[in-house]
Every structure is written in C-alpha cells, then in structure tokens.
N, C-alpha and C positions, 0 to 999 in steps of 0.2 A: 504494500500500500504506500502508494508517494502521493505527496500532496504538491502543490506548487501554490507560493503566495508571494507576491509583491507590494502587497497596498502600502506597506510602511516607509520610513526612511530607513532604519535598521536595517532593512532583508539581507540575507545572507550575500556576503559577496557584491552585493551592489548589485544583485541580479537577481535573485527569488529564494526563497529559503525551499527547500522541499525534500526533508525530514523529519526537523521539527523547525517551529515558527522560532524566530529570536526572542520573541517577544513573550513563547512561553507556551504556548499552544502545541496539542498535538499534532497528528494529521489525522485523526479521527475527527478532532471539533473544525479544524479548517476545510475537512472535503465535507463537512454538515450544513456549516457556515455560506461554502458556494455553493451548496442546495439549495439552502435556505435562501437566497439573491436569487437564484434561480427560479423557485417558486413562487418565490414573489413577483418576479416579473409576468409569469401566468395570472396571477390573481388580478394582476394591472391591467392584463390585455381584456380580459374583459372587463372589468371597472371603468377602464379607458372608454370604452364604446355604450357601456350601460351612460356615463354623465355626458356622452357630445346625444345621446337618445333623451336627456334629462331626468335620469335618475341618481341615484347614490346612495350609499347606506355608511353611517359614522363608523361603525365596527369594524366595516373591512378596509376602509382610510388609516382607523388609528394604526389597525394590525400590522398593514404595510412599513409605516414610520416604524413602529417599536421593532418588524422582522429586519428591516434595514442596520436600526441603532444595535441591533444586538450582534452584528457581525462586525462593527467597526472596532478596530486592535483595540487589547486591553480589555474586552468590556465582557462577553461570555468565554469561559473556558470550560463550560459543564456541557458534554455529550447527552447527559439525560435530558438535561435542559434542554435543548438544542432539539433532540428528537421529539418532544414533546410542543416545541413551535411549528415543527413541520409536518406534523400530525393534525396541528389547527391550522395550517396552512392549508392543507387540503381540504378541511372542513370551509375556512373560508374561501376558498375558491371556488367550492362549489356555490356558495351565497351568492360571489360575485357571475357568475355563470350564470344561475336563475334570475339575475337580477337584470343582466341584461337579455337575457331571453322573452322575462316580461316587459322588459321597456321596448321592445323588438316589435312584441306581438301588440302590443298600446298603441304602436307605430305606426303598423301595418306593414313593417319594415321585412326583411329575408333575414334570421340567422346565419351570421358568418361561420362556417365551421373552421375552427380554430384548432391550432397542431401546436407543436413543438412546448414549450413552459407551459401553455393552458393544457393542454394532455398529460401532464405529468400527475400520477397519484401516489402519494406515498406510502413507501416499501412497510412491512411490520414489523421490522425490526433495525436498529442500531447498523446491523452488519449487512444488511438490505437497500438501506439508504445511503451508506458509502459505498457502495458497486453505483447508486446510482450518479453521487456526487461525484468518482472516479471519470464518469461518461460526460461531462457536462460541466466538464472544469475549465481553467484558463488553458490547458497546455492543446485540448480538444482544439479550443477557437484558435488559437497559434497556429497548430495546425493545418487547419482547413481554411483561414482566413487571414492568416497572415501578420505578423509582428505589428504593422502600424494600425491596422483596423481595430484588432485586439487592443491595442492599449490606449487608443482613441475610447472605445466601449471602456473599458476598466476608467477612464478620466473620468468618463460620466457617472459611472455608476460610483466610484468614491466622491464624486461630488453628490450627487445622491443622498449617500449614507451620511456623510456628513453634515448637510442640511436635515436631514431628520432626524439625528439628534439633537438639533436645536429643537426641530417641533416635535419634537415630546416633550422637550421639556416645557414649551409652550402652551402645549396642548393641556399636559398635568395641572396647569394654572389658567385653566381654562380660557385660552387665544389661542383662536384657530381659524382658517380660512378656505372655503371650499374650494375658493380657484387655487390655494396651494396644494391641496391634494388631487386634485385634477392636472397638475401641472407633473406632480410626481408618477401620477399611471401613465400620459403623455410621453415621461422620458422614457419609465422601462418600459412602454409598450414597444418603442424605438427600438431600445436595448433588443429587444425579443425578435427581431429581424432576423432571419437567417443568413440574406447577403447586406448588408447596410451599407450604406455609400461614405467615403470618410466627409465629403462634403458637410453630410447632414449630421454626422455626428459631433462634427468643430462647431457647427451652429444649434447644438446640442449642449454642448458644453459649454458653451457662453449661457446658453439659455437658462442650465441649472444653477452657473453664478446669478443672473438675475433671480432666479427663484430664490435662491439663499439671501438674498441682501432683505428679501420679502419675510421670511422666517425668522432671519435677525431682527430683522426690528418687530416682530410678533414678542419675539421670548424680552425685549428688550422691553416694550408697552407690559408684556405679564411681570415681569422682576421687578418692576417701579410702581405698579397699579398695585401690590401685593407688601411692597416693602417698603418703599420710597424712592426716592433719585439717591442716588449715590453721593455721598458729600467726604472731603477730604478729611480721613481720619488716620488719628496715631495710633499703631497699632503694636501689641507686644510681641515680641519674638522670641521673648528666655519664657522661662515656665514659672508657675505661681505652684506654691506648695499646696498641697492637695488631692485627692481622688480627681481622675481624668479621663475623658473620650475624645479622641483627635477623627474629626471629619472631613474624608476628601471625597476626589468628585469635579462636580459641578451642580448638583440640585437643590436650588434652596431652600427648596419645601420640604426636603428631608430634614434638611438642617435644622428649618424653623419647627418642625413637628418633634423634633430631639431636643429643642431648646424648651418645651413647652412643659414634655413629659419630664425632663430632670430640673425642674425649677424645686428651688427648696430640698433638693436631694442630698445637698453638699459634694457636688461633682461639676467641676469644672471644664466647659466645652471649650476646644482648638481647633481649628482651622487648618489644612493642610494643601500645599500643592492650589490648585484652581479653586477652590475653595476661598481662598485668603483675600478675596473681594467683598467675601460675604460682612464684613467686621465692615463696610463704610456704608450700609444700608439700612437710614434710622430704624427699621422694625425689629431688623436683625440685634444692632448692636445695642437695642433697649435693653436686652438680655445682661443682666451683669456678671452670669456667671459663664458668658463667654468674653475669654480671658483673652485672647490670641489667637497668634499662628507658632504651629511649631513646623518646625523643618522644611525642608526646599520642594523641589520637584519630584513628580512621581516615580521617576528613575532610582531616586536615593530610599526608596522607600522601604526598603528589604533589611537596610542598616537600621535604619529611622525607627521604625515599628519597632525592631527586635529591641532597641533600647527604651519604646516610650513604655512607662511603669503603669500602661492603663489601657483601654479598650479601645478597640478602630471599628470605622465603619466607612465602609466604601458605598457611594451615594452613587456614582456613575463609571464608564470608562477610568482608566488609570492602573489598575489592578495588576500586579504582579504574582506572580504564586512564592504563598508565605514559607517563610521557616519554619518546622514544627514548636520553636521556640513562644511563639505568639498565635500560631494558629487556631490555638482555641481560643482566644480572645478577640479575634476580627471577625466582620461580621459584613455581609452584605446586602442590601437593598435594590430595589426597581430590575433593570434588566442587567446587572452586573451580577457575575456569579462565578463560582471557583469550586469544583470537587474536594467535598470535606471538610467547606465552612458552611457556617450555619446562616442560612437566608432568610429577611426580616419579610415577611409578606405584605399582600398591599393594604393590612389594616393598619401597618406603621407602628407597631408596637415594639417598642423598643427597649421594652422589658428585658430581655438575657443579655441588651447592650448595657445598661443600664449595671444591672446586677455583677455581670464582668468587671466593669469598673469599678464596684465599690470591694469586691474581691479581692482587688489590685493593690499594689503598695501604693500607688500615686507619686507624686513629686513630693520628698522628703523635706526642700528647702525652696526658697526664691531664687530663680534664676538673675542676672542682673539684671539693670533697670535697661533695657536697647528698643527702643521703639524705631518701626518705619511708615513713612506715611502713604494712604493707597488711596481710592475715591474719585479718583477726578473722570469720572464720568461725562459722558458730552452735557450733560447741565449742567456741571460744577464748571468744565470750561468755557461753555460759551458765558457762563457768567464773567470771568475776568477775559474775553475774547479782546474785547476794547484794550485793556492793557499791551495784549501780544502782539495786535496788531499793529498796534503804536510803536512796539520797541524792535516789531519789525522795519517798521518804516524808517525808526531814527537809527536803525542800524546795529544797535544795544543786544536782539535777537539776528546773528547770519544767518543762521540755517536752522531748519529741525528733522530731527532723524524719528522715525518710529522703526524701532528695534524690537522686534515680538515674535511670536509667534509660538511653537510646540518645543520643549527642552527634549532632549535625550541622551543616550548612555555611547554613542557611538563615539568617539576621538571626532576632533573635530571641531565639537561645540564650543569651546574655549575663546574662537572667534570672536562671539558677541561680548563675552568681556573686556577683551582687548580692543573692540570698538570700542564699546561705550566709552572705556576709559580714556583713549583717545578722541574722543569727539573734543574738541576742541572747547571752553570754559564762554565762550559766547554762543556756544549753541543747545538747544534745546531737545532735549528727548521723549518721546512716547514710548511706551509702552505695554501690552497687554497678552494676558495667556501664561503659561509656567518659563516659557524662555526669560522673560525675565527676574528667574532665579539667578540668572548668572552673574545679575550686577546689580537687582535692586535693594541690597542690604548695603550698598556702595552710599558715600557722601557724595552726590555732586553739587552741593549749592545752590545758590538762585541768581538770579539776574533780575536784583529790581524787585524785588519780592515774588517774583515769578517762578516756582523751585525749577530746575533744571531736569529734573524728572520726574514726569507726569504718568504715575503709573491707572491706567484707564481699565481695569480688567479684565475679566475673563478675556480665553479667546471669542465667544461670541458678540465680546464688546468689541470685538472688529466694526461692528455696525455704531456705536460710539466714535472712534474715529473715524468712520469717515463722515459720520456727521460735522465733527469736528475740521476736516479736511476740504469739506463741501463749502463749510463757511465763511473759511480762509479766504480759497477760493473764490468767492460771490464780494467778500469784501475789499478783495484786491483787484478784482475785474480780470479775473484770468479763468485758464483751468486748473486742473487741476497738477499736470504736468510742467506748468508756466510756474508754479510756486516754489519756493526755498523751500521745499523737502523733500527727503529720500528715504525709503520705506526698504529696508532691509532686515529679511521674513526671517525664519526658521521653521523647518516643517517636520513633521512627524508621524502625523496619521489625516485621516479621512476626513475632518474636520477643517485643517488646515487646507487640503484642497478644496474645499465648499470656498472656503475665503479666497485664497487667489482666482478662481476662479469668477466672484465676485468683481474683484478689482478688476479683473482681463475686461468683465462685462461693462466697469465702467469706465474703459479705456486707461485704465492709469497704465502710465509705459513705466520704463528704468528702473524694474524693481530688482535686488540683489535677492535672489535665492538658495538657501543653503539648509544646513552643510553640505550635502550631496544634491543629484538631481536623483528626481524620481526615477525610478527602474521600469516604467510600464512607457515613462516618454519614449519612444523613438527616435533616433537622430533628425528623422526627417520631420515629424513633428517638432520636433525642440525646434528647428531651424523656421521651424515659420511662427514658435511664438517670438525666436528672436528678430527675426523680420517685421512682425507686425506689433511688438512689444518691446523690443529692445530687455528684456528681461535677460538677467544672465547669474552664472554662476557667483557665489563668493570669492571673493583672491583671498587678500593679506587686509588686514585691518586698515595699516596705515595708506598702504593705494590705493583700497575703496574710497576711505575718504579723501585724500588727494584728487583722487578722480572729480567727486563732486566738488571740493571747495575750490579747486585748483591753486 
C-alpha cells in the first residue's frame, strides 16, 4: 500500500511523501482522506445541478465544508474516523442525488446520468475503501492526465479545502452564504471532469481565491459579531502559578465554551500557536482566568506539551501525534482527531479537560513578568490609518512589509527572522498567522507612537489586511501594487493556498514566497504565475530587501 501526498510545504523531498506523511499521517488515513475529496466531489456534482434547478439542502453544504476541512494537514489522523465520514458521504450523496432528481422532475427537466465521483459507493470496510482510494489517487491522474493538469486540479482543490475551513468555522457561528456553497459544488463539480482543460482550471483557481476573500470576511463579521473587534492588547507569555489548560487551534467558540465551563474552577486558561489572537477580543479576554499565551508555533508543540504541567486541547488543525508522556492528558474537539486521545463531542463538555487539569501539578511559580502586544485588527488600524498615512507621506514610514503566513519544522524558516530583523528601523511590519512566531517576541519599536509591529492575527485575518491594504491604497490614489509595500508569505498547508490564491484574485503582483515552492506547481505553471505575477521564490534576507528599498 503506497500513498502519495503533496498538499504541504514539508513533503518528502520536495516532491510527495508516499510512505508515511511528514506531517505524521499514515497511508491508510491519506488514501481515506483522497476518498474522502473524492467523494465529495460526487456529492457536489449533483448538488451543483440540484441549486442552478433551484434547490438545496443545508446538510449536504455543511457536510461538504467539514468533509473538505477534515482532510486538510494536521487536522484528522483517525482511520475510524475517516471511514465513518465516508460512510455519510454516501448517505449524503445519495440526498444530494434525490435532491436533484426532484428539482429535475419540478422542472420538467431530463436527469443527467452521472459517472465517475457521483457513482462511487462506499466499500464496508477500512480495507475496502483503501483498494478504493489506491484507484482514484493523485498518482492515477499523473498518470493519465498529466503532471501540469494534475497539479492545476490539486491548486484548486487545496484552495478549496482551505477556504472551508474558514466556513466552518463560520458557519459554527452561524454566517453562512448560499452562493458560497454553491460556488464550492461549482468548483469540484469542475474538479470531477475526467479530461478538464488547464484553461478553465487557472480561471478556477483564481475563482476559488475570490470565493475565499468571500468566506474570510464571513468568519471575520462571525468573530466580531460574537466577540468584538479586536483591540491592541498586552498579552503574557511566562506562566502564572496555578492548575492549567493550554488551547490551540483556531476556534473560538471552543475556547469561549472552555472559558465559561472553568470559570471559578481555579484553573487557569492559555492560548497556544493561532490561538494567541484570541487574548485581544473584548469577550474573550473578559475572562480573567485566561492568563496568556504559552509557547510558539504548532511545530514546537511535541517539546511544548510534554513540559506544560497541565491539560491541552486541540480546537482545530495543528495537531501532531503526542508522546505517551502527555497523551493522556490532550484532548480533542470538532473535526480534529488523533488514534488514542480522547475526543470532546459536539455537546462541548469539557469535563475530562477540565478534571485532567486539576489532576495536574500546574505551574508551581510565576513565570516573569514578558508581555507582547497583539490586536491590531483592521478596526484597531484603520482607527490610527490617518497617523500612517501621514508619516507615510512625510516620509517618517518608507516602507511596510507584511511578513506572515504558516510556520514550520522544515530548515529554512529562519528567513523570516533574519528579515524582520533587518527590515530597516523606519519601516513598518504586518503580520499575521503562526509564522510570526519567528520574531514576534522581538522588540522593534515605534515610529511616532506607531509600534513597528502590527501583529493583525490569525491566518484568516488575511482578510484584515487586506482591508487594511485596500485602504492605503484608496487613500493614496493608487493600487494596490503602486504602494510602499511588500508582502513576503510563508506557506504550509491548504489554508495558506486559499490566501494566495486570494491575493492572485486581487491582482497583487511581487509577492516573495517561501521557504520552498509548492511541489504540485509545475514548472510551467510557476512560469506563468511569474509572468502574470511577478511572484517569486525567497533569496537571502538582506537582497530581498535591497531588492525593494534599493
């Protein structure tokens, strides 16, 4: 049994991993995982043609988003789990099937008889469904279709996945939009093509960036409508003596439903990894027994855990497979899941999190006093906008960089601190998502009372700067390419494609992309985002910026 997978920056060799994933994955849950894309794009083919008939049903929408988000790195690692989505995959397909068979007959319309992902029924067993996922993997379309088509398809389809974990998390906080779920059956009905043109799949892929910047700002109106706008807050870093639960992720409704159930408990909630936004959102941080943030990015997290003296819970993607040292004490929720830890269901009860921690020895003493500050959300800065754009004009700001995007374990990433640290003491920095573990415990100052690092959050606060970006822009009278800035990414998983992808859609050119290029790009692809984008690899810290400041 060989699996083959590319979606990450990690992959094996800079070319596909295909005996186990890097990231920690078998090849049982990865040939599940491309069933489970697989059959979903069945479920969309006909979903697709039931809503352009004018039907729809919410169930089989939400289903698609969560079968999406559960395959993107990091986030399921459980085969039972896995076999048991694609057991309701067939259940929903059949829905969506009926569903337009009667919007057909409402119509007065012909049933199209449908092949290929809508004909798929799944096997009755584990070992059933990988013979079938073996048939119907990447290396299948390689073959028959060819290196650039194939990874054209794979562009969309992690731009996909990636946008759909924004809308669920959106969706969980009730914002949601019919034409983004129609937009989503639209693409993998595409996908489902058996000869697809690359034409329509590059104006596929831009397509799904637009859909994402629509989802971003879904999750972005849920997280504010729920919590508040984001406002610049100090946040702790050392630990506070006490019983503890450290929560990463990115869901903040887990968070706030774990902040609610251990109030008065005398346990101490932290923040971890994407998480570490949640601490400048007045609902959130009304909480006063969430204390902080501990430790860095998801990658460190295997060290991290094994030392924190208390209980974890993983809220979304992220997810490494633990050491037996901690493993009874981590706990999982929503669609993240790991063989052997114990999963909080969707009543949210977070009782055995709970009792884990007071179990626990806790932090015996006060760490010191280190605070850093995070919040600057697109309403915290267009609030001081007037300022920037002033000390743009008199010169006081040269340039601004947004330095973001996905951290990871590869060699390589050390770039971005050696940026940032070079960014020159009159220029300004963005940043948002876990890459900026590399440097945002760094001092850079201010300019003018202005800090020189604006850390804006999560990744899906992408959609945060470019608000931020848009209004530069409008207020300088340019575009958005005409501006004193330079957006040098870092990528990681599926997520991160949703957002460039994004950006390609809104033409931003000159973006620096690293550490590596994706492995699903093709030469000849890459050569026409560099043509029509000017996008390019990372160099050396000090000639990227030489390049822009000259």
């Amino acid at each position: 049994m060989e699996m083959f997978c590319y979606q990450c920056e990690q992959t094996a060799m800079g070319a596909g991993c295909t005996v186990r994933g890097v990231c920690g994955k078998d090849a049982t849950t990865s040939i599940l995982q491309d069933l489970l894309a697989y059959a979903v794009k069945g479920i969309s083919m006909y979903a697709h043609r039931a809503i352009e008939l004018g039907s729809r049903d919410r169930d089989v929408n939400v289903f698609v988003i969560e079968a999406l988000f559960a395959t993107v790195t990091n986030v399921d690692f459980d085969p039972e789990r896995l076999q048991n989505m694609l057991i309701q995959a067939g259940r929903i397909k059949n829905k969506a099937k009926t569903l337009y068979e009667d919007a057909s007959a409402k119509a007065g319309k012909p049933v199209e008889q449908l092949n290929g992902p809508a004909g798929w029924v799944p096997a009755n067993d584990i070992d059933g469904l990988v013979s079938q996922g073996t048939q119907i993997g990447i290396i299948s379309r390689k073959t028959t279709l060819g290196d650039d088509i194939t990874g054209l398809q794979e562009l969309t389809m992690y731009g996909l996945k990636g946008a759909a974990a924004y809308a669920d998390h959106a969706q969980i906080l009730g914002k949601e939009d019919d034409a983004v779920y129609a937009k989503f059956h639209e693409y993998l009905d595409l996908l489902s093509k058996p000869q697809p043109r690359a034409d329509e799949l590059v104006v596929a892929s831009l397509g799904v960036g637009e859909l994402n910047l629509r989802v971003m700002e879904l999750l972005d109106e849920a997280n504010t409508d729920a919590y508040g706008h984001p406002e610049p807050t100090k946040v702790r870093v050392e630990p506070v003596k006490g019983k503890a639960i450290v929560v990463s992720g990115h869901d903040l409704k887990d968070l706030y439903e774990l902040l609610k159930q251990t109030e008065g408990k005398g346990v101490n909630i932290y923040t971890h990894g994407e998480m570490l936004p949640a601490l400048a959102y007045p609902k959130l941080k009304a909480f006063k027994h969430l204390v902080g943030n501990y430790g860095g990015a998801w990658q460190d997290q295997v060290r991290e855990f094994d030392a924190f003296p208390g209980a974890i819970l993983m809220t979304t993607n992220c997810i490494q497979r633990p050491k037996d040292t901690y493993k009874g004490r981590i706990f999982t929720t929503g669609l993240v899941a790991m063989p052997g830890v114990e999963h909080i269901g969707e009543d949210k009860d977070f009782t055995p999190v709970i009792n884990a921690a007071l179990a626990s020895e806790g932090f015996t003493e006060d760490g010191p006093d280190k605070t850093i500050t995070v919040g600057f959300g697109h309403n915290a800065v267009m609030g001081v906008a007037g300022a920037v754009i002033d000390a743009v004009k008199s010169g006081a700001i040269r340039h601004l960089f947004l330095i973001g995007g996905c951290d990871g374990a590869k060699p390589g990433r050390n770039y971005y601190t050696e940026f940032a640290q070079s960014v020159p003491n009159d220029c300004v920095i963005l940043t948002l998502a876990c890459g900026k573990y590399r440097f945002n415990k760094l001092d850079f100052g201010d300019i003018g009372g202005i800090p020189r690092l604006l850390d804006i959050g999560q990744c899906n606060d992408a959609y945060s700067a470019i608000k931020i970006v848009l209004a530069l822009a409008d207020a300088f009278g340019c575009s958005v390419n005409d501006l004193p800035l330079s957006m040098i990414l870092s990528w990681y998983e599926q997520k991160a494609v949703a957002i460039l992808l994004t950006l390609l859609h809104l033409g931003i050119k000159n973006i620096k992309l690293g550490p590596s290029l994706p492995a699903f790009i093709t030469p000849v692809v890459w050569k026409a985002l560099v043509d029509n984008f000017n996008i390019a690899p990372i160099g050396s810290p000090k000639e990227d910026i030489q390049a822009v400041l000259g």
